[in-house]
TILUM-720289 format. One record per residue (C-alpha): x, y, z. Coordinates in pm, whole numbers, plus 50000, padded with zeros to 5 digits. Example, Ala and Ser with C-alpha at 12.3 -4.5 7.8 and 13.67 -1.06 7.14 Angstrom:
512304955050780;513674989450714;
//
This chain:
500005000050000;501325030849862;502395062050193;499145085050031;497145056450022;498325056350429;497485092150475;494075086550298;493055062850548;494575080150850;492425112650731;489375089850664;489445074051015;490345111651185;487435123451062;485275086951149;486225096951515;485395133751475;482555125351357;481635101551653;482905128851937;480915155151755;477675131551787;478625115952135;479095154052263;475505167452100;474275138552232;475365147452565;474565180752542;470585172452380;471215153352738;471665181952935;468885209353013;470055247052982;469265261353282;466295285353162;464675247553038;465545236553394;464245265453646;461555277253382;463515311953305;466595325953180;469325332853473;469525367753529;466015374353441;463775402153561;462655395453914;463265358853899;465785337054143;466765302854133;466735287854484;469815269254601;467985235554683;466965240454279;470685245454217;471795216354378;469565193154236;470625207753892;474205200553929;473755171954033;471855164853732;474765176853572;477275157853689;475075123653651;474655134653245;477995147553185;481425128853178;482905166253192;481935170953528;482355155853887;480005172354164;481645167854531;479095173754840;481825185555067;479685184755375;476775206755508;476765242755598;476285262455907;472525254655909;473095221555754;472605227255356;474945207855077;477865228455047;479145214854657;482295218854475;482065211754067;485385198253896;485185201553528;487665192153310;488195168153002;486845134353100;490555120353075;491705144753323;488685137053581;489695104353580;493425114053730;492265140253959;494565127654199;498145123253988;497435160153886;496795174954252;500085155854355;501955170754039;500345204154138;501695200954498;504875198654382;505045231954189;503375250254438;506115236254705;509285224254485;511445219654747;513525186254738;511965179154353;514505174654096;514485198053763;513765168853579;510515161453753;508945198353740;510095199753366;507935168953314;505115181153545;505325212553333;505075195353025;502135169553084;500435187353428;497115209653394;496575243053468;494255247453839;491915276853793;489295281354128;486255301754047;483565310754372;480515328454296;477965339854564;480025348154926;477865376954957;474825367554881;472945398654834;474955402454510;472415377854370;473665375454016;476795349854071;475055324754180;473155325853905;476315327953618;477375298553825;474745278653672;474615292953327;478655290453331;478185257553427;476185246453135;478195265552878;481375245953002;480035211952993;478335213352668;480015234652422;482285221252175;484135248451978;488225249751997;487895275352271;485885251252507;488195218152403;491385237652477;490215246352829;489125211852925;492175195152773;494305220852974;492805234053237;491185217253586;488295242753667;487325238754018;484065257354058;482435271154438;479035275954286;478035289754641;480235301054912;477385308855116;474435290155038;472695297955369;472565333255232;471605324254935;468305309255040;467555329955315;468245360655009;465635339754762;462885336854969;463295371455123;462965390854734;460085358654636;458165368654968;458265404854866;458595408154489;455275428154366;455305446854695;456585478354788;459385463054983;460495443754614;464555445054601;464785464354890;467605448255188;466925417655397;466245426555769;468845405655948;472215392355851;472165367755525;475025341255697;473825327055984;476435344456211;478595368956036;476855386255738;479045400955450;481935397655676;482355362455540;485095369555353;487095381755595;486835352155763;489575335455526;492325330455727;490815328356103;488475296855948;485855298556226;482845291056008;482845256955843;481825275055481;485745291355513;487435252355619;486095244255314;487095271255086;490215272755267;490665234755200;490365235554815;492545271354794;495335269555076;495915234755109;494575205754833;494895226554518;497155254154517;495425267154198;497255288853987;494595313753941;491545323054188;488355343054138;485275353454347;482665369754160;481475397854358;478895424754275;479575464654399;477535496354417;475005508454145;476425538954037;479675536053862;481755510853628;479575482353532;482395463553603;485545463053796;488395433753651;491745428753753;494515441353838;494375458454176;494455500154199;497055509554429;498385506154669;499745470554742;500455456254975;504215441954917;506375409654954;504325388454693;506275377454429;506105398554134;504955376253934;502105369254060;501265406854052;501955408453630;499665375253645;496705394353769;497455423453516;497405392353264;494595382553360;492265411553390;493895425753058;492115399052883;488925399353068;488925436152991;489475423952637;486665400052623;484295419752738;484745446052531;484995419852242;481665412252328;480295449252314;480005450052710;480625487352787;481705502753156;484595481153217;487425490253409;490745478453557;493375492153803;490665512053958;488415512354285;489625480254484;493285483754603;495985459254673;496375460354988;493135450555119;491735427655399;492965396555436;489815377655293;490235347555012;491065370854696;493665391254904;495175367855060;495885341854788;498595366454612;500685355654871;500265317354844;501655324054520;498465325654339;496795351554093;494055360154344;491625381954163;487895394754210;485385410253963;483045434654066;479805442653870;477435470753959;474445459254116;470535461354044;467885453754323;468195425354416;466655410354123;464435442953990;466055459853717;467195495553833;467485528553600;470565549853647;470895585953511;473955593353369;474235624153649;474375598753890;477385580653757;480675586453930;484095576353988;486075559554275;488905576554483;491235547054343;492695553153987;489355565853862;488575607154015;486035606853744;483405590053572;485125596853222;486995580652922;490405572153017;493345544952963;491575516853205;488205531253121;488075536952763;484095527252703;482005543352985;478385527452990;476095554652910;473265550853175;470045532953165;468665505653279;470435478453430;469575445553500;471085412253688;470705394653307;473445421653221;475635413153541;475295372953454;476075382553075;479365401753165;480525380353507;480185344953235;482655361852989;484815368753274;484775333453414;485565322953061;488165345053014;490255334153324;490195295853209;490675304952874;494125324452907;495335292953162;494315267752892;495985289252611;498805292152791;499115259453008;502935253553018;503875290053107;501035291353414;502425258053552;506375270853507;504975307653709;504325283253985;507015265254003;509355299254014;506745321754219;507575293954454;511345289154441;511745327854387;509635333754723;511665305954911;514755319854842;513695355354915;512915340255256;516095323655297;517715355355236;515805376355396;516275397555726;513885378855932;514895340055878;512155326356114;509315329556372;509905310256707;506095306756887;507725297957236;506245272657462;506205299557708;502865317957669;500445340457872;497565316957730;499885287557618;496025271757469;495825301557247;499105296957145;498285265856981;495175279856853;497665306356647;499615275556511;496125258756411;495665287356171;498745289256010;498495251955950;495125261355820;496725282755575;499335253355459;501965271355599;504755249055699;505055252056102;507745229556278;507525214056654;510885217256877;510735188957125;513245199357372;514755228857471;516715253757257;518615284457276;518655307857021;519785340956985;520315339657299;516855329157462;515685303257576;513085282657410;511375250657585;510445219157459;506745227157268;507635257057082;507015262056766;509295272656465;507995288056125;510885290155869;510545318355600;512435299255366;509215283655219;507025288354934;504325304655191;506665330155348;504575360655217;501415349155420;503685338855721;505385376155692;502015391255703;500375371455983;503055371456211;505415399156133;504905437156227;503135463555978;503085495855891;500465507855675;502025531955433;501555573755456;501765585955125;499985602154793;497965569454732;496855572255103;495955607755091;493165627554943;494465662754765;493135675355084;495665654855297;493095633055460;493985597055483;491765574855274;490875540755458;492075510955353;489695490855228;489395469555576;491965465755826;495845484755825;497305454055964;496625416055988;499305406456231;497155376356415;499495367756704;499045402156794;495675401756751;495355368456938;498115381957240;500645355657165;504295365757177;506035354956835;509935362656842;511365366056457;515245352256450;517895368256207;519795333656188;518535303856084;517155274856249;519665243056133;517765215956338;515865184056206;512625193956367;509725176756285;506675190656083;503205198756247;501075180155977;497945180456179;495735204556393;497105209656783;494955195956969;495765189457373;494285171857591;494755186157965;495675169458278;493665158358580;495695159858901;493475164759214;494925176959538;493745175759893;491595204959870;490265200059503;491645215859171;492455245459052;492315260658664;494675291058530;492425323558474;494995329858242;493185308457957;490545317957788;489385283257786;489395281858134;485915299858060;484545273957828;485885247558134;483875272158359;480305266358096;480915231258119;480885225058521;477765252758547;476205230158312;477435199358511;475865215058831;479165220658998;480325247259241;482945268959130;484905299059322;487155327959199;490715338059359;490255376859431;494035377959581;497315366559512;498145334259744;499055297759762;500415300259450;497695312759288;496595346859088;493585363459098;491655351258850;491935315858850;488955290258922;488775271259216;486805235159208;486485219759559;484405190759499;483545172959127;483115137059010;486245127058832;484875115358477;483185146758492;486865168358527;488645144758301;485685147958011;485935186758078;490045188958078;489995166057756;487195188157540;488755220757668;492735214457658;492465233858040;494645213858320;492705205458652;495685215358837;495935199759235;494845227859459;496615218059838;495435244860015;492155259460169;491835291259996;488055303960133;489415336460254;491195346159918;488295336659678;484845344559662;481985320259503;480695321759155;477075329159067;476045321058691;475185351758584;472045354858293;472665371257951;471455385757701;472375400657364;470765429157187;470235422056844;468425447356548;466525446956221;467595471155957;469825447155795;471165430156124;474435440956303;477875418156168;479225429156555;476475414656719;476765377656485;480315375356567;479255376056916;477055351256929;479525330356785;482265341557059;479525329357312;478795299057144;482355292757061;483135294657480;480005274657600;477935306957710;473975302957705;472525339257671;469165346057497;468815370457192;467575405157285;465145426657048;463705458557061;459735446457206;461585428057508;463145459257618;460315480257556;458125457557779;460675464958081;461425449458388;464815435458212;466065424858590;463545398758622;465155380558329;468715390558287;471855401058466;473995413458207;472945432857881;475855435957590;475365461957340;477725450757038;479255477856821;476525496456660;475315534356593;473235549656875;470805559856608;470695525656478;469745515656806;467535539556923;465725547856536;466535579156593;468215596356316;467565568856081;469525535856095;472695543355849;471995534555507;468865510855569;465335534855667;462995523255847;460155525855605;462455505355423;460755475255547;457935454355613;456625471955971;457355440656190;460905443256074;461665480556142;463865488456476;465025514256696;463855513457054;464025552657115;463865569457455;461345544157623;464155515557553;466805540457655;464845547157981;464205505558000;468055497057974;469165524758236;466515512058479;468335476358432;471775492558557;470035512258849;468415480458972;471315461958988;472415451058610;475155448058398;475535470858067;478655458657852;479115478157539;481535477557282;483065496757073;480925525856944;478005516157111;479025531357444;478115563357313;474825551457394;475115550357801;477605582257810;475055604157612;471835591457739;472835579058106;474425610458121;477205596058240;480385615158354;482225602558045;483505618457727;484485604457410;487675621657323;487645609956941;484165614656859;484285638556579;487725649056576;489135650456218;491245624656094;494005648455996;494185651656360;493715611856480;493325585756273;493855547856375;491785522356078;492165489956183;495455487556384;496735466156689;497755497056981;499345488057293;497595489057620;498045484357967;495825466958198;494955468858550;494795430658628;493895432258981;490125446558862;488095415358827;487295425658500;490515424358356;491645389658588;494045369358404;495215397158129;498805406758094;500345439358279;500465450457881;499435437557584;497485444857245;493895456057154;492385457756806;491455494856727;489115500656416;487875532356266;484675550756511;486175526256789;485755552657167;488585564357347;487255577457742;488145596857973;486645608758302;484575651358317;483415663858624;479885656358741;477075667558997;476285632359015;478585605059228;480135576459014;482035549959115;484225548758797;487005523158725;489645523358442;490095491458347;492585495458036;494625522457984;496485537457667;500595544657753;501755581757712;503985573257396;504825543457118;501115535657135;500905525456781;502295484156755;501165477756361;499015496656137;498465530156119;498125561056400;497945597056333;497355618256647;498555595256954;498485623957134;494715626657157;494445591257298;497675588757519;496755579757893;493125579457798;491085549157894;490175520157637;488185504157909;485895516658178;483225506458436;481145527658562;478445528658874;474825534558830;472625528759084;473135495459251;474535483858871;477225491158631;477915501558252;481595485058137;482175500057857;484825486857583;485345509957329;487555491557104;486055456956960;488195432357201;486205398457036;486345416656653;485725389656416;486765362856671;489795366556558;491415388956868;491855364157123;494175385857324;491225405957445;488435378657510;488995375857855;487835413257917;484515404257769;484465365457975;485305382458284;482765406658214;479905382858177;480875362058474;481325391258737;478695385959022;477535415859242;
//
């Protein structure tokens, strides 16, 4: 047989099996409803929402119909729904899902692999591209792309589509908060036709922590974040990462990649040209596809909080966000071009310019037009990793290398976490999140000296000579916000970062960290799973005794109230003991071990009779005031502090308060950060109105609540506020308190978002088992006190004190003057009661450990 007569055949039989994918994959795709065919509308239509049980049951459909997809249920969400990552790829590279997340692993962490090995990974591996859609879920469009993307990828079959799932591994979150999402569904469905239709939901749309649950990427403390977390930080490593995010109404249609500045430094740079990549060519699709208003470099800088798209730069990966302009909910919205404007980030006006070249005009705008333009953007990121597979998987491999070496070489070679701790429990707690980042954390098992301290056998060692040491720099090491032209208005104001000026969390969570100039050379062993101890059980003669030190030593406390067993509080120093620390004269032995095993806390042997330096414990009753008019993220972050520790408290709303007689029921009251006129309804509640919303969800308990929640103090009660919301008690208690940065400009003090030092006066029993000094969280319209003359007799105690100089630990302070030797904490008399009032936020996020024990002690204080 003649060589043509080869070819003939060869091209014959190519285009036999073209033939039969081409029919196989319309087969498959006749197989597969679109999603309008599926929910009975188009995604993105007017006033329409598919409901997340819908969802679910259509991917799952999905992934039962198409070979290009595999649906995982990765467990249930905080109020037990299916929580679902989609892997989509080429049906070949489904099938080794596993040999490509080990090749992955070894770009993203090359250390020990031979140049051979990452050449070949380079050559044969697949590009890792994560895509979420829906963490906030009143941006209601993403979660419906998600579905409509979806589709698109599983069932076209142009060149495009066949690159990216030959090349590419797309991991899609269709959901990050699927709570939200149904709780946002049948909110608009119950109202839609109504006068309330698109208007905001009344209370907080995750079950504890609202739109702060992006912030909640590194800390992990709601189980939707361990499993983001899990697929970004530590199976996957993708090389790019998205969340789909929607902004406000009235300026680009669109926000893409990359960042505005400033940024926020020690990321490779790489990684920063990979997110101008990026976004260049999402710009460039949408545009391709007529979609007018998009613009880059603008509005979001990059240095922002610490959430999932900021944080991922430095785990070496392109972590990016899009940001469309928002309708109502799902009701279209009009916009008049007079009420288009710019940002304060790269874009002073809503005009034609290099990373705005097509402003949208004005008109009407609908969540169909959000869908439309966020789907060419999720294309457009797997596209440019599937065009360009081999150069995305060689980025990792020398983001990684590059960023090890720089940590090798660095000034600071390594963080020791010594065994010696204030709160040693906490201390573990600190190491639990970097482990929850996949940062590489080492355990010394016996004693070291370095640097000339020494360390004891338990301590911790964090090397910066790994691929991770960006995120390890930024958690652990100090910061200083920068104080320059991108941080100042033309008027010299400073502009507020977009969240917090620092992210240091062993400050936040009062655990000392030590970074070493010289290099560790031991053969320590790697952490490779969460700390977990288990405490001792030793009784003595007279019964046991727990540190007040710990702030588990509270949830310890929960457990033996519940238990029905006595406890007592040392009130002065003695017998080896602090003030502060529980006493336990009498419980049954499983019940101490079960305790000392859940908790971590040691049931120390207490050998002496200590009745005259302690004083008995009463469980005290509390409640929590919660609002309407879109909830309170202060007040969710609370609950789950007290949840967290074991405290039962009841939720308190405005028509218990107004009712009165609050003593009958509770014994302490805690205000979380809030307005007064959110409280109250007077002035209006912020951005949300009143008349905003259906009449049983409108708030504001107004002077008869005021008069209510005094009356509770008088007659013996507890008032804790935090942060802002002790403007509350000073200004309607009349209290002799002042507020010495309320209204003061922020030329003249200015502190957003930064650890300060403080010093506390540990022999108050509301600050029992705190440092002499130590760190408190300080965020923008946080109160500073201090003490004005009065007509009116107070007993007034200053709990926590600012020091006269060097107040500022990481972050950013203008103006120390105005809060040096002012008071951060104070409890004041009022009748036979008392108003403590923190006015920082000591359990912010529940990330700030450091400062729990001011609120624990505060809940637990009997009269």
């Amino acid at each position: 047989m003649t060589q043509n007569a080869l070819l003939l055949i060869k091209r014959c039989l190519g285009l036999v099996l073209l033939a039969a994918f081409l029919t196989t994959s319309y087969t498959q795709a006749q197989a597969i409803p679109t999603p309008e065919q599926f929910f009975g509308f188009q995604m993105g239509a007017d006033r329409k929402l598919a409901h997340w049980n819908e969802l679910v049951k259509y991917y799952n459909q999905l992934g039962e119909a198409s070979p290009r997809m595999k649906v995982v249920n990765m467990g249930k969400t905080t109020l037990g729904n299916p929580f679902l990552a989609l892997y989509i790829s080429s049906p070949e590279n489904l099938a080794k899902l596993d040999e490509y997340k080990a090749m992955n692993a070894k770009l993203s962490d090359p250390r020990g692999v031979s140049p051979s090995e990452i050449d070949q990974i380079i050559a044969t591996g697949k590009a890792v591209v994560v895509q979420s859609f829906g963490l906030h879920s009143s941006e209601v469009a993403a979660s419906q792309t998600a579905a409509e993307f979806t589709y698109d990828m599983l069932t076209r079959t142009d060149t495009e589509m066949m690159t990216i799932l030959d090349n590419v591994i797309s991991i899609v979150i269709p959901c990050f908060n699927p709570d939200g999402e149904i709780m946002i569904t049948e909110w608009y469905r119950k109202y839609v036709g109504t006068e309330y239709e698109g208007n905001s939901m009344p209370y907080l749309y995750h079950h504890y922590i609202g739109h702060d649950n992006n912030r909640d990427a590194y800390m992990q403390n709601t189980i939707e974040s361990v499993y983001g977390a899990d697929i970004i930080f530590r199976q996957w490593m993708p090389q790019a990462y998205v969340d789909h995010h929607q902004m406000g109404a009235y300026g680009a249609r669109i926000y893409v990649p990359p960042y505005a500045e400033p940024i926020r430094p020690d990321g490779d740079p790489l990684v920063w040209r990979e997110m101008s990549w990026y976004g260049a060519h999402i710009a460039y699709k949408e545009e391709e596809n007529n979609k007018s208003g998009v613009v880059n470099a603008a509005i979001y800088s990059g240095w922002g909080h610490f959430g999932f798209h900021w944080i991922t730069p430095f785990h070496n990966i392109a972590g990016m966000l899009t940001e469309s302009a928002s309708a109502r909910l799902a009701t279209p919205l009009f916009v008049h071009p007079d009420q288009l404007e710019g940002s304060i980030h790269g874009m002073p006006k809503y005009e034609a310019q290099t990373s705005f070249p097509n402003p949208w005009p004005g008109g009407w705008w609908r969540v169909r037009d959000i869908v439309e333009q966020q789907k060419i953007a999720a294309l457009a990121i797997a596209d440019i990793a599937g065009r360009n597979r081999e150069t995305v998987l060689k980025n990792a491999y020398l983001k990684a290398s590059r960023q090890t070496q720089r940590g090798a070489e660095g000034e600071v070679k390594a963080y020791i976490i010594p065994a010696e701790q204030h709160d040693a429990l906490t201390a573990n707690k600190l190491v639990n999140v970097l482990l929850g980042q996949g940062v590489e954390v080492k355990r010394i098992d016996s004693q070291l000296i370095h640097e000339g301290k020494v360390y004891g056998a338990g301590s911790y060692v964090v090397s910066m000579a790994q691929p991770k040491q960006g995120v390890v720099r930024w958690l652990l090491g100090r910061t200083f916000y920068p104080d320059n032209e991108y941080t100042r208005d033309r008027n010299n104001d400073p502009i507020r970062p977009y969240d917090m000026s620092t992210d240091n969390v062993a400050e936040y969570m009062g655990v000392r960290v030590d970074p070493v100039q010289t290099a560790l050379t031991g053969n320590y062993p790697k952490v490779t799973e969460k700390v977990a101890p288990k405490g001792t059980v030793y009784k003595g003669s007279k019964g046991y005794v727990l540190s007040g030190a710990h702030n588990d030593s509270f949830t310890a406390l929960n457990l033996l109230w519940d238990n029905k067993v006595k406890v007592s509080r040392v009130t002065k120093a003695g017998s080896g003991l602090q003030p502060g620390d529980f006493v336990v004269t009498s419980v049954a032995a499983d019940v101490a071990s079960s305790i000392s095993a859940q908790t971590g806390v040691d049931f120390k042997p207490l050998e002496a009779d200590v009745t005259a330096i302690s004083q008995p414990m009463t469980r005290q009753r509390i409640a929590l005031f919660q609002r309407y008019m879109g909830g309170n993220m202060d007040e969710g972050w609370t609950r789950l502090l007290l949840e967290n520790f074991k405290f039962p408290y009841t939720t308190l709303m405005d028509k218990e308060i107004l009712a009165g007689e609050l003593n009958k029921k509770y014994d302490v009251i805690v205000l979380p950060d809030d307005a007064m006129s959110a409280m109250t309804g007077e002035g209006g509640g912020g951005r949300n109105r009143a008349e905003d919303f259906p009449p049983e969800y409108r708030s504001g308990f107004g002077q008869k609540g005021v008069d209510a929640l005094k009356a509770f103090v008088e007659n013996g009660g507890t008032l804790i506020t935090f942060g802002s919301a002790g403007d509350l008690p000073i200004e309607k208690f009349k209290l002799p308190i002042r507020n010495v940065v309320k209204d003061v400009a922020s030329q003249e003090f200015w502190s957003p978002g930064s650890t300060l030092r403080m010093n506390f006066d540990n022999s108050n029993p509301l600050a029992y088992g705190m440092p002499d000094s130590g760190y408190g969280l300080f965020v923008g319209n946080n109160d500073v006190y201090e003490v004005v003359r009065s007509d009116v007799g107070h007993t007034i105690d200053r709990i926590i004190t600012y020091p006269k100089r060097d107040i500022l630990q990481s972050g950013w302070l203008l103006g120390e003057d105005v809060i040096a030797e002012k008071a951060a904490m104070v409890s004041v008399g009022l009748g036979r009661g008392k108003v403590v009032m923190i006015g920082f936020r000591p359990q912010l996020r529940v990330q700030t450990h450091g400062t729990f024990k001011l609120v624990f002690n505060s809940l637990v204080l009997s009269k």
